[in-house]
GUGUMI-672674 format. One line per field, with one value per residue: residue in one letter; x, y, z of N, C-alpha, C, O, CB in turn; residue number from 1. Coordinates in steps of 0.2 Angstrom, whole numbers, plus 2048, in hexadecimal, padded with zeros to 3 digits. Atoms other than C-alpha are relative to their C-alpha. Glycine has a CB too. Layout:
type	(A,...) $
n_east	(X,...) $
n_north	(Y,...) $
n_up	(Z,...) $
ca_east	(X,...) $
ca_north	(Y,...) $
ca_up	(Z,...) $
c_east	(X,...) $
c_north	(Y,...) $
c_up	(Z,...) $
o_east	(X,...) $
o_north	(Y,...) $
o_up	(Z,...) $
cb_east	(X,...) $
cb_north	(Y,...) $
cb_up	(Z,...) $
seq	(NUM,...) $
***
This chain:
type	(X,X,X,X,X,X,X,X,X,X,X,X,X,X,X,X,X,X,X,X,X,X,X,X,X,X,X,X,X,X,X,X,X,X,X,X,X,X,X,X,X,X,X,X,X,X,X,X,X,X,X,X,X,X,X,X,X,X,X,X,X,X,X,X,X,X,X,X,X,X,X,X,X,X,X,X,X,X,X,X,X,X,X,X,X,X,X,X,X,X,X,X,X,X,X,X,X,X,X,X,X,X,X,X,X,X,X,X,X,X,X,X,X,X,X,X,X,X,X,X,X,X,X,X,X,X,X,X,X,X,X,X,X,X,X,X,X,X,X,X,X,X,X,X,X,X,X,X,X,X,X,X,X,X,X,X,X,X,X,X,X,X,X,X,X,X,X,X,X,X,X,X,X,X,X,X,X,X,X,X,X,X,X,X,X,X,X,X,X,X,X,X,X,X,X,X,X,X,X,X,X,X,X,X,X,X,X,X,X,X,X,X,X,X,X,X,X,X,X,X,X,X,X,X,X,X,X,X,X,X) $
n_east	(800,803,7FB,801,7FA,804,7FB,800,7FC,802,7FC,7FB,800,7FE,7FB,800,800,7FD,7FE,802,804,805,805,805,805,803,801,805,800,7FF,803,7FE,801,7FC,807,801,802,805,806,802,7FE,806,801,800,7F8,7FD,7FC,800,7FC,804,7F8,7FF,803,7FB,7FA,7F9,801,803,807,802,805,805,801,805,7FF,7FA,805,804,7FC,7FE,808,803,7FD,7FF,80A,800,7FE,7FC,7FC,7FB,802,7FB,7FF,7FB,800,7F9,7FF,7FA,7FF,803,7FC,7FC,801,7FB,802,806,807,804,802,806,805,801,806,808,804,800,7FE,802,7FA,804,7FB,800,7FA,800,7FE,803,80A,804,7FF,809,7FF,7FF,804,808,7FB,7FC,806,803,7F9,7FA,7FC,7F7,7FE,7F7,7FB,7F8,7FA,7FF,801,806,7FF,805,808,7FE,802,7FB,7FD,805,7FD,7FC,801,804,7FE,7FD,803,802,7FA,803,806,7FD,800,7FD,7F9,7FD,7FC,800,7FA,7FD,802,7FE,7FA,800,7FF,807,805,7FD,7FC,7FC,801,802,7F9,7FD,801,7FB,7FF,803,7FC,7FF,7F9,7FB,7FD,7FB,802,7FD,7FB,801,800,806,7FE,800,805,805,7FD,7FE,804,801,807,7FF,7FB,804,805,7FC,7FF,807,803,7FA,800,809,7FF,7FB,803,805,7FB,7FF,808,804,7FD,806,805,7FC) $
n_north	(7FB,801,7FC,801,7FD,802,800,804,802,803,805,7FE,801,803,801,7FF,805,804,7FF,7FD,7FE,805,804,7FA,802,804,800,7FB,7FC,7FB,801,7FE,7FF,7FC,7FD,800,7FA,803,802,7FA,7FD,803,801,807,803,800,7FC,7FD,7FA,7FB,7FD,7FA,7FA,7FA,802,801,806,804,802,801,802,7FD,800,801,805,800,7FE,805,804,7FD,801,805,802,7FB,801,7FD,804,7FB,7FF,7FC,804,7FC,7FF,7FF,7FD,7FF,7FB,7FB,7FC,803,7FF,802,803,801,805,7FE,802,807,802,7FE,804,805,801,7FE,806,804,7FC,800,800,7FF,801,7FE,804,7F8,7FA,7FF,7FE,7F9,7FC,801,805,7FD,7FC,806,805,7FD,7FE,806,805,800,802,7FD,802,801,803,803,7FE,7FB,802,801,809,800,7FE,7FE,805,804,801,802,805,7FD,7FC,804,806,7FC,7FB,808,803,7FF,800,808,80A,803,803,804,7FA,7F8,7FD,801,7FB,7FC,7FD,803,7FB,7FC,803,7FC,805,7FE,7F7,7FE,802,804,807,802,805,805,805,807,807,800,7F7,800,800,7FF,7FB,7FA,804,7FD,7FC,803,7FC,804,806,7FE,802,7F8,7FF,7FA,800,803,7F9,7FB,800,7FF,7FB,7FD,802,7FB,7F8,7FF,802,7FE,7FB,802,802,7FB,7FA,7FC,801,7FF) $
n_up	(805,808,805,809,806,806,805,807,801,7FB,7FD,7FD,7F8,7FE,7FB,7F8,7FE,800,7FA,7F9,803,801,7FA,7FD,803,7FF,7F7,800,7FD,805,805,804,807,807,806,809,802,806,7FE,7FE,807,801,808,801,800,7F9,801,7FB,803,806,800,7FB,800,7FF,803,7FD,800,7FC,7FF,7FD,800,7FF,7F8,801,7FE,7FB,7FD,7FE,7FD,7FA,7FE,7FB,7FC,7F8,7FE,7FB,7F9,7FD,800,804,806,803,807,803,808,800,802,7FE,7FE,7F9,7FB,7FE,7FB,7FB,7F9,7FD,803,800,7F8,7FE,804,7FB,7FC,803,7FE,80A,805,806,806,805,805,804,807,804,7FC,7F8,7FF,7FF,7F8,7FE,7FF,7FA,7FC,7FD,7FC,7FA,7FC,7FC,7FD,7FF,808,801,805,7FE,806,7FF,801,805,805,803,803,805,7FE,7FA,7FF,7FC,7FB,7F7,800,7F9,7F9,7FA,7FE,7FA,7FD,7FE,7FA,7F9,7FC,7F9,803,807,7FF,7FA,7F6,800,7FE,805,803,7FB,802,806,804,7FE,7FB,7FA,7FC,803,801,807,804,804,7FE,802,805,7FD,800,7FD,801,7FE,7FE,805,806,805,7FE,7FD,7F7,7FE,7FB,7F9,7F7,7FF,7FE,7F9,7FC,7FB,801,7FF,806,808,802,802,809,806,801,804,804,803,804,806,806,800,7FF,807,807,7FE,7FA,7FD,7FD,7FB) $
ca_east	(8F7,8EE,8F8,8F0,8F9,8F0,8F9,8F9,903,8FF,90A,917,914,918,925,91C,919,928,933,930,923,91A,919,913,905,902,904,8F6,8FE,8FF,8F2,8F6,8EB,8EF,8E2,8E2,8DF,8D7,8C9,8C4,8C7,8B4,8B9,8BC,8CF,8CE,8DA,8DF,8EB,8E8,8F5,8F8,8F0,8FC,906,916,91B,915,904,8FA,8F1,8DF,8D6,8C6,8CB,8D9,8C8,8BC,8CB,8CF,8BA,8BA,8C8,8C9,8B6,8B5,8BD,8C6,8D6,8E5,8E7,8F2,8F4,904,909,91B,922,932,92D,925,92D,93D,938,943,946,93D,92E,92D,92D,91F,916,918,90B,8FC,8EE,8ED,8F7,8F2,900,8F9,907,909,910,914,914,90B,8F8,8EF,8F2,8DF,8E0,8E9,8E0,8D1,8DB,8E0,8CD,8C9,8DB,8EC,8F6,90B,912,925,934,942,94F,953,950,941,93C,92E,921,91D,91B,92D,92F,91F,928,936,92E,923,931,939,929,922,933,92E,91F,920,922,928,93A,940,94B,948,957,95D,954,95D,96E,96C,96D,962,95B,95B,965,972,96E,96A,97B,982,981,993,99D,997,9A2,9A0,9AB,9B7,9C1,9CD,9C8,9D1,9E1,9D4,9D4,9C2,9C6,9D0,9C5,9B6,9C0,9C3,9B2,9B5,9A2,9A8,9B6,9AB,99D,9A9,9B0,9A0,99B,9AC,9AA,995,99C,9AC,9A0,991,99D,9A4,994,988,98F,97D,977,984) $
ca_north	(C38,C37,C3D,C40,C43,C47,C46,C40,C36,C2B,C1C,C28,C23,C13,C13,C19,C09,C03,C05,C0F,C18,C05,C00,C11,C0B,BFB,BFF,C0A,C18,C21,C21,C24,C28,C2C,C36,C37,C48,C42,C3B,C4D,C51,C50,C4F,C42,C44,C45,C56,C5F,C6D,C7E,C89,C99,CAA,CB8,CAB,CA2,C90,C80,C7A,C7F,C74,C79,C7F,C77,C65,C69,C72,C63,C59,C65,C65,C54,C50,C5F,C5B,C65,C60,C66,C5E,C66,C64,C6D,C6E,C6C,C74,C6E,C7D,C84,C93,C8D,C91,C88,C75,C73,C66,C73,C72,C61,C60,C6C,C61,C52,C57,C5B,C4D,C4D,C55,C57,C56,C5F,C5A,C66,C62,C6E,C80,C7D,C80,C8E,C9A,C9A,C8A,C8F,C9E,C92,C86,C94,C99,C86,C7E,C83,C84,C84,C85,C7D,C79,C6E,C79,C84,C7C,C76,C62,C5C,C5B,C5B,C49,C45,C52,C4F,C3E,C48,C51,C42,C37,C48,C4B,C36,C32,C3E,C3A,C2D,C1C,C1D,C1D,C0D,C17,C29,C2D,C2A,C39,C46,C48,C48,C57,C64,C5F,C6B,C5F,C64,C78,C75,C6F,C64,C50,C4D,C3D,C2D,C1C,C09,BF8,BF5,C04,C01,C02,C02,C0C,C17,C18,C1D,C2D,C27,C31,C25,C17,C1F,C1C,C2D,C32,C46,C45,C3D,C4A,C58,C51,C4E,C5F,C67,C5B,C64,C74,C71,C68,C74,C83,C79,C74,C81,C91,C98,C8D,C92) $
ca_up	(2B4,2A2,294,282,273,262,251,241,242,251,24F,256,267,267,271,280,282,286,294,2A5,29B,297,2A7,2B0,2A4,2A8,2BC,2B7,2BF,2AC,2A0,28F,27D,26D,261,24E,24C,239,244,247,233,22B,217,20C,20D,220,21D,22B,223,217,211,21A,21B,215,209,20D,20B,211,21B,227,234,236,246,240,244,254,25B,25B,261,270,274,277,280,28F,296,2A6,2B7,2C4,2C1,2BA,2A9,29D,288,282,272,26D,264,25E,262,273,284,287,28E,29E,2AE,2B7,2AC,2AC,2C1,2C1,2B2,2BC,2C7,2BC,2BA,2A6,298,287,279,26A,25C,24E,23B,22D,233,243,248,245,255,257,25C,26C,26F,271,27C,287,28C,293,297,29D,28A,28B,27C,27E,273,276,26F,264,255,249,248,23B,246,25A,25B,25F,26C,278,276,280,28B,291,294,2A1,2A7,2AA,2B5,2C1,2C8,2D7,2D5,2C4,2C7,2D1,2DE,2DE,2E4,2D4,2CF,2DC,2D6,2C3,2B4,2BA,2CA,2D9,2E4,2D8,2D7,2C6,2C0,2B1,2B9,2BD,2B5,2B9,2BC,2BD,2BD,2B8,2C1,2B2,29E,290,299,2A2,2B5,2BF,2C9,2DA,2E7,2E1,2E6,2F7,300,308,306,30A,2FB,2EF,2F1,2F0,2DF,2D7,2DB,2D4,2C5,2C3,2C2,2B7,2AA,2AD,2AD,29A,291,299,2A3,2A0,2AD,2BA) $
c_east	(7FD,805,7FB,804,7FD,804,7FE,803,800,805,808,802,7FE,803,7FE,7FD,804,804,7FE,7F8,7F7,7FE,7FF,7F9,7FD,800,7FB,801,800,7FA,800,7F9,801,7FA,805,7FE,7FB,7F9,7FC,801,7F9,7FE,801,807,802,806,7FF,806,7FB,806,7FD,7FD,805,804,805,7FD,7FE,7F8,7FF,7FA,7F8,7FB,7F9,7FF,804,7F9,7FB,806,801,7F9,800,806,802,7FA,802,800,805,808,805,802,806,800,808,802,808,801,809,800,7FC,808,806,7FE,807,7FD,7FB,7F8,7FE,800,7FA,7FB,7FD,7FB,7F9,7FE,800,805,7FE,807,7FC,807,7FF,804,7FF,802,7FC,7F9,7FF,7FF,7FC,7FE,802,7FF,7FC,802,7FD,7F9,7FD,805,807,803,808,802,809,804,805,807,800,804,7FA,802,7F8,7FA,801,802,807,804,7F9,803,806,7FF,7FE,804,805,7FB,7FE,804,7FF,7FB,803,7FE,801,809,802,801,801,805,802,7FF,803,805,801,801,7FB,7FD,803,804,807,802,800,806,7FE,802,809,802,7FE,805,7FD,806,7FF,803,806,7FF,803,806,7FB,7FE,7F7,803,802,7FC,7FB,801,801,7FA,800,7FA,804,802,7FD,7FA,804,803,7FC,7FC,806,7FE,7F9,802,805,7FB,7F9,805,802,7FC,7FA,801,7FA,7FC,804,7FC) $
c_north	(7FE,806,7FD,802,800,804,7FE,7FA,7FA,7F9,802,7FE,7F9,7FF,800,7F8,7F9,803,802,802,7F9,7FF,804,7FE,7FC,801,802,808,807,7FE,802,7FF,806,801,802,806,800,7FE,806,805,7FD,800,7FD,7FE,801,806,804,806,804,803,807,806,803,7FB,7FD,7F8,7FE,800,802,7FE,806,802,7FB,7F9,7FD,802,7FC,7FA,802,7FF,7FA,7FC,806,801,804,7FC,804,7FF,803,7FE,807,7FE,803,800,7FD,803,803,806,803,802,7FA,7F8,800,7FD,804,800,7FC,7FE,803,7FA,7FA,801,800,7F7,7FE,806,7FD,802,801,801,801,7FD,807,805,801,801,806,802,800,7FB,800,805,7FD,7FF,804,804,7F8,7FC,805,800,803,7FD,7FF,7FE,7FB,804,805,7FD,7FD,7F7,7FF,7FF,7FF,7FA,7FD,806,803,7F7,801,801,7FA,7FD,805,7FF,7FB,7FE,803,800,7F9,7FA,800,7FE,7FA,801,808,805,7FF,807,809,803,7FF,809,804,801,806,7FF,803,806,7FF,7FE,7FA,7F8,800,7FA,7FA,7F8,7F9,7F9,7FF,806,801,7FC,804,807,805,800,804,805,7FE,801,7FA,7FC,7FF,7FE,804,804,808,804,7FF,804,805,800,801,808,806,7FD,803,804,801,7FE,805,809,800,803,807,805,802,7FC,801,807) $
c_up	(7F9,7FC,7F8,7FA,7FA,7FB,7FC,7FF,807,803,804,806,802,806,807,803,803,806,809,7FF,800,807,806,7FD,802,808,7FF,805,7F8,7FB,7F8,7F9,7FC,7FA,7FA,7FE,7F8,804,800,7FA,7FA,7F8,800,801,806,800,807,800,7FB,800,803,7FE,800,7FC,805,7FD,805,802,809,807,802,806,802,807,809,807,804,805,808,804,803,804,807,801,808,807,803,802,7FD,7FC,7FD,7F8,7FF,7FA,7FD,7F8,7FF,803,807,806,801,806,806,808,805,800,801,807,800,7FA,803,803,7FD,7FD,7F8,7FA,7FB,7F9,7FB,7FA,7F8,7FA,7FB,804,805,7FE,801,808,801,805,80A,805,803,806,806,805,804,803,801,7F8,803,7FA,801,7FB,805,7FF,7FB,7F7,7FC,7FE,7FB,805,80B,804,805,808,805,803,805,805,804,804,806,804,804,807,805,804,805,7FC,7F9,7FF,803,806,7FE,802,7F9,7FB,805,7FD,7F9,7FB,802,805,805,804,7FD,7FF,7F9,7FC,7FD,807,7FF,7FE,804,7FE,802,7FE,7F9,803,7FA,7F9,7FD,802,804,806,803,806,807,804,7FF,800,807,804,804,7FD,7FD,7F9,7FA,7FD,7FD,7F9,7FA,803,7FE,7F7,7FD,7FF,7FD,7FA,7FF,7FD,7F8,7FC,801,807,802,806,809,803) $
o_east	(7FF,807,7F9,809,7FA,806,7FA,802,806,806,80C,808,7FA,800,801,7FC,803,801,7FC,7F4,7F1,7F8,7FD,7F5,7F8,7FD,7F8,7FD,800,7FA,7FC,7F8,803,7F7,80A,7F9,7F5,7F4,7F6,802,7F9,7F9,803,80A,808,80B,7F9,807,7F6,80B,7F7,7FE,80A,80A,806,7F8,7FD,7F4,803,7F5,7F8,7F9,7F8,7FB,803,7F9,7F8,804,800,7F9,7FF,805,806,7F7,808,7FD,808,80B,803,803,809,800,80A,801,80C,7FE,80D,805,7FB,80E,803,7FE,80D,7F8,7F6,7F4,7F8,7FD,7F5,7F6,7F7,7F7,7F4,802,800,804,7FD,809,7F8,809,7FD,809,7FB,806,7FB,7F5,800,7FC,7FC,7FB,7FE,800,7FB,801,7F9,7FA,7F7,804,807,802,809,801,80D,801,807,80C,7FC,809,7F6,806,7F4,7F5,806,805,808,808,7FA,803,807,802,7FF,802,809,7FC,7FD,802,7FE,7FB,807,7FB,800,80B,804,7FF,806,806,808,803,7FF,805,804,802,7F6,7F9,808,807,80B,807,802,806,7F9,805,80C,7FD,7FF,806,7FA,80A,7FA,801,80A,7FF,804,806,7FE,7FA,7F5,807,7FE,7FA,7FB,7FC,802,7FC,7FD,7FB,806,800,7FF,7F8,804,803,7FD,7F6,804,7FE,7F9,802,804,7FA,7F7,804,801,7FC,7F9,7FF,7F8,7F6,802,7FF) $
o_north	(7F8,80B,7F8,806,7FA,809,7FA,7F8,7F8,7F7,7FE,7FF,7F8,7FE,7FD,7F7,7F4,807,7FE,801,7FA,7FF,802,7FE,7FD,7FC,801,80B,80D,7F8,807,7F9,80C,7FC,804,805,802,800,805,80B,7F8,800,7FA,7F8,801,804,804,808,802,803,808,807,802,7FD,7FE,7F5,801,802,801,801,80B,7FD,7F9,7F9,7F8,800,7FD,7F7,7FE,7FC,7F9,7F7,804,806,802,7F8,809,802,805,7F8,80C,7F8,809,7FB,802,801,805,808,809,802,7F5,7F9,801,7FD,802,800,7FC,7F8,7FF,7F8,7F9,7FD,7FF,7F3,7F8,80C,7F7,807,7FD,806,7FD,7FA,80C,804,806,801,80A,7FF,800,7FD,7FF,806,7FD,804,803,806,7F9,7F8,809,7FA,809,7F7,803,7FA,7FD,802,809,7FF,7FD,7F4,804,7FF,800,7FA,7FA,804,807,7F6,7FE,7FF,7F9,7FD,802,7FE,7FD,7FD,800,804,7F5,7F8,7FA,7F9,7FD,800,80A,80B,802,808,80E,809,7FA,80E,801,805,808,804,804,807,804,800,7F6,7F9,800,7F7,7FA,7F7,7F9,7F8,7FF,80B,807,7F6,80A,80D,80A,7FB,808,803,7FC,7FD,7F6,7F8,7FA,7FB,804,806,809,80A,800,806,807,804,805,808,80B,802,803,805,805,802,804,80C,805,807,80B,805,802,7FE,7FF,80A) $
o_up	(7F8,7FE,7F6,7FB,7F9,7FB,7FD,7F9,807,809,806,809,807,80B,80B,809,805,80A,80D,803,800,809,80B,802,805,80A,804,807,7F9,7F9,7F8,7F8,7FD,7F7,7FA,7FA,7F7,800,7FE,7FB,7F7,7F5,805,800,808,803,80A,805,7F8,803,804,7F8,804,7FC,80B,7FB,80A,7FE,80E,808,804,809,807,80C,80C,80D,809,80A,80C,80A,809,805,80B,7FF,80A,809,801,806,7F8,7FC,800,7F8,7FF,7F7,800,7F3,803,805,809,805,802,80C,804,80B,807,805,804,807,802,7FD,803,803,801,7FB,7F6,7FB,7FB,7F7,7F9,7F9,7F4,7FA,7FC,809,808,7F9,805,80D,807,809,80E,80B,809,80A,80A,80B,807,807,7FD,7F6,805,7F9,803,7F7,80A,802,7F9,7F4,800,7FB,7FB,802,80E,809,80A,80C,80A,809,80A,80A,80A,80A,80A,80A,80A,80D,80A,809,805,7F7,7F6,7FD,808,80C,7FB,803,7FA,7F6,805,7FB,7F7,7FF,803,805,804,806,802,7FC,7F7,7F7,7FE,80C,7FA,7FD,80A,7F8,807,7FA,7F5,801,7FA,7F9,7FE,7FF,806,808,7FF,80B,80A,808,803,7FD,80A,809,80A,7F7,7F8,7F7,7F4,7F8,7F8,7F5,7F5,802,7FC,7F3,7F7,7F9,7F9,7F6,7F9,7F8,7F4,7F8,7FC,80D,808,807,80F,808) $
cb_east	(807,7F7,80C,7F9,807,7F8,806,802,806,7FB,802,801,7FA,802,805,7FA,7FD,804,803,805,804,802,805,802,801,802,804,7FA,807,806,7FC,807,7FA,809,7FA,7FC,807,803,801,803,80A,7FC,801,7FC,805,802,800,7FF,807,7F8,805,806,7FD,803,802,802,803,803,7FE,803,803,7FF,7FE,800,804,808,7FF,7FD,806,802,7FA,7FB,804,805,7FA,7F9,804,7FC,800,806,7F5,806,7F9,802,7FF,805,7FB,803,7FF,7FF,7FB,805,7FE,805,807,801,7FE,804,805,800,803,805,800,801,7F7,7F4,806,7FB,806,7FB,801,800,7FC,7F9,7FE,803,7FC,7F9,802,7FA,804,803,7FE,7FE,80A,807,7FB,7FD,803,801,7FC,806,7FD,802,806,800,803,805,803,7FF,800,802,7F9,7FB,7FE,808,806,7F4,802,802,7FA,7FC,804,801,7FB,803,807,800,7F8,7F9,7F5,7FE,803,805,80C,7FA,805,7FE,7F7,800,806,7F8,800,7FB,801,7FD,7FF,800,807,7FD,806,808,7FA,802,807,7F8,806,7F9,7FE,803,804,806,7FB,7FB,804,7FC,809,7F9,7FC,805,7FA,7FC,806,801,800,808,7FA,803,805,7FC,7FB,806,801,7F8,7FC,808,802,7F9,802,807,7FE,7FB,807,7FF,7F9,7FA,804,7FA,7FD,807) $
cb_north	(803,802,7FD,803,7FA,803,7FD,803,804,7FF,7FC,805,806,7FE,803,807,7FF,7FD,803,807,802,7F9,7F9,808,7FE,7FC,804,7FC,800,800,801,7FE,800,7FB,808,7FA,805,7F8,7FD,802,7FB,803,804,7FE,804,7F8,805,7FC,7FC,804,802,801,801,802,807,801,7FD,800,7F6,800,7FB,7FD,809,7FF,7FF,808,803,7FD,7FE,809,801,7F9,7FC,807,7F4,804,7F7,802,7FE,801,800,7FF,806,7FE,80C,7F9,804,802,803,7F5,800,806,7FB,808,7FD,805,800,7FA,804,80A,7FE,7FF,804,808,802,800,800,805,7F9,806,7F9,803,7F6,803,806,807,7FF,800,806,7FE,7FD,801,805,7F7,7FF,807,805,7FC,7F9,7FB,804,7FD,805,7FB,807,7FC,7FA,805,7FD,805,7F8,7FA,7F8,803,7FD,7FF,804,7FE,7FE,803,806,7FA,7FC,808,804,7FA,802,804,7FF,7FF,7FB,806,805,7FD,7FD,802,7FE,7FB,7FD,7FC,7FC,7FA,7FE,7FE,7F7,800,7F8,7FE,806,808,7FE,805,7FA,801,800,800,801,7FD,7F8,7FE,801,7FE,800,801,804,804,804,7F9,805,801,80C,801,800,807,7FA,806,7FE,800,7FC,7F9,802,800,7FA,7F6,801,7FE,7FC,803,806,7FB,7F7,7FE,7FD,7FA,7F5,7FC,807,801,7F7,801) $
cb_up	(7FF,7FE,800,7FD,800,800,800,7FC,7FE,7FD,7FA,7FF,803,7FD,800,802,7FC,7FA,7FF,802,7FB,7FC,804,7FD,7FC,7FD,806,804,806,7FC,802,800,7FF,7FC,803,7FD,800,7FC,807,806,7FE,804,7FB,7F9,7FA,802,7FA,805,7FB,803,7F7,801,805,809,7FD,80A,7FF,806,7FE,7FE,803,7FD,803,7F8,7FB,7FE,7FC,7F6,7FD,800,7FA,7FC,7FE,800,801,800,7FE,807,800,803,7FD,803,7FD,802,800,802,804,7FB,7FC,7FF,804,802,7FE,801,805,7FF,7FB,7FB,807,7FE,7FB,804,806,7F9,803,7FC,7FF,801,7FF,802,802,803,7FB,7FD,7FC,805,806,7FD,801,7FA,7FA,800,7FC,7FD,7FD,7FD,7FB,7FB,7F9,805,7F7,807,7FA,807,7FB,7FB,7FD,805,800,7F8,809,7F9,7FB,803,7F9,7F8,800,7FE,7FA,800,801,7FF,7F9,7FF,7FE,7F8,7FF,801,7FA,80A,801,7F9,804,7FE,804,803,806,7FD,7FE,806,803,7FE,7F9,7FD,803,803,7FE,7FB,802,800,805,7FC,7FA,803,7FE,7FE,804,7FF,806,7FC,80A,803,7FF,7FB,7FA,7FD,807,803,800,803,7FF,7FD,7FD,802,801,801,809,804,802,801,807,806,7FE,801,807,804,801,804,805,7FF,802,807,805,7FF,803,801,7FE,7F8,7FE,7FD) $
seq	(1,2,3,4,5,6,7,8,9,10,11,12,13,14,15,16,17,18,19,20,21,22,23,24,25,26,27,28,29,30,31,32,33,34,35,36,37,38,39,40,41,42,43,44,45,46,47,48,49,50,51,52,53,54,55,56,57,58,59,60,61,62,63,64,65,66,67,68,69,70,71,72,73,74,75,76,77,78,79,80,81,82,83,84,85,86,87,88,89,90,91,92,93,94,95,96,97,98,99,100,101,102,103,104,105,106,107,108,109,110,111,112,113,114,115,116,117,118,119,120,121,122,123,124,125,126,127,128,129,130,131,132,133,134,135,136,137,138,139,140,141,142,143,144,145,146,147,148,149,150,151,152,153,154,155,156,157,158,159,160,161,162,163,164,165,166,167,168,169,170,171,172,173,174,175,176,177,178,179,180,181,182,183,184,185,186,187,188,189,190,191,192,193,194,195,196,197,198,199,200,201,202,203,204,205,206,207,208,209,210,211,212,213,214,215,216,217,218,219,220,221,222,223,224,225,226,227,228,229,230) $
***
């Protein structure tokens, strides 16, 4: 998979350089660049903001620059490709998304600041590429940078060979395996800290009894924190 990411702000994506993420990299099973959207900004203060049509506060950015950047990196091929917009007012990301993401050949992370990108910008997009515009949440962060940073790190793990043991990835928050349930509680040694004991059953080594728990303890805790997923 190729993953681009274009920002202003560019050093933000350090990190993918480190963990599971680095050494997808360096196996060569991930390829990652990171564009400078200024590159594609052709005055002397390299700007790539304007204020708004219709009034309001704030900035913002310009299609001029997002346009020349989209041109040269989605060149004509018959892999599966996608323009990802991260958006508050983007579709809800979710583990579902990020299984289907997983399989596609390249994403594009187009990482908004200010009041976002001119909507034109995605109109474009959506006559040459696949565009999903997705949020995180249901809240506003200062730009997109910190959550393609999220998504990669959902969307990176599922592809083969990046996990270690992929069963690891079977029984967890979200997963089908689970019906979509809250990840029940998880225990290791000592079986006794600081007065607190680790549930007897997962002491029993009765396989049957231990499943049966941890699937009572999904639906009390999913039941809790998130009914809407019941």
């Amino acid at each position: 998979m190729r993953l681009d990411y274009v920002t202003i702000f560019p050093g933000y994506f350090g990190p993918l350089s480190l963990s599971l993420i680095g050494k997808a990299i360096e196996s060569g099973r991930l390829t990652v660049v990171v564009h400078d959207l200024r590159d594609w900004a052709h005055d002397v203060h390299r700007s790539v903001d304007d204020t708004p049509f219709g009034g309001g506060a704030g900035m913002v950015m310009k299609p001029e620059p997002w346009g020349e950047a989209l041109d040269a990196l989605i060149q004509p091929s018959p892999a599966r490709r996608a323009l990802i917009i991260p958006s508050p007012s983007g579709e809800v990301f979710s583990h579902r998304c990020a299984v289907e993401l997983a399989g596609y050949d390249q994403l594009i992370f187009a990482c908004g600041r200010y009041e976002g990108i001119d909507a034109r910008v995605a109109d474009y997009a959506s006559t040459i590429i696949e565009v999903r515009e997705l949020s995180l949440g249901d809240y506003v962060l200062n730009g997109g940078e910190v959550a393609a940073l999220a998504m990669t790190e959902a969307i990176v793990r599922l592809m083969p060979g990046i996990i270690g043991n992929p069963d690891s990835l079977a029984e967890e928050s979200h997963s089908a395996t689970l019906d979509n349930l809250l990840e029940y509680p998880v225990y290791t040694k000592p079986a006794a800290w600081r007065g607190r004991e680790v549930p007897e059953v997962l002491l029993s080594g009765h396989h049957a009894k231990i499943a049966a728990w941890r699937r009572d303890q999904a639906e009390a805790l999913t039941r809790a924190r998130r009914p809407d997923l019941l």
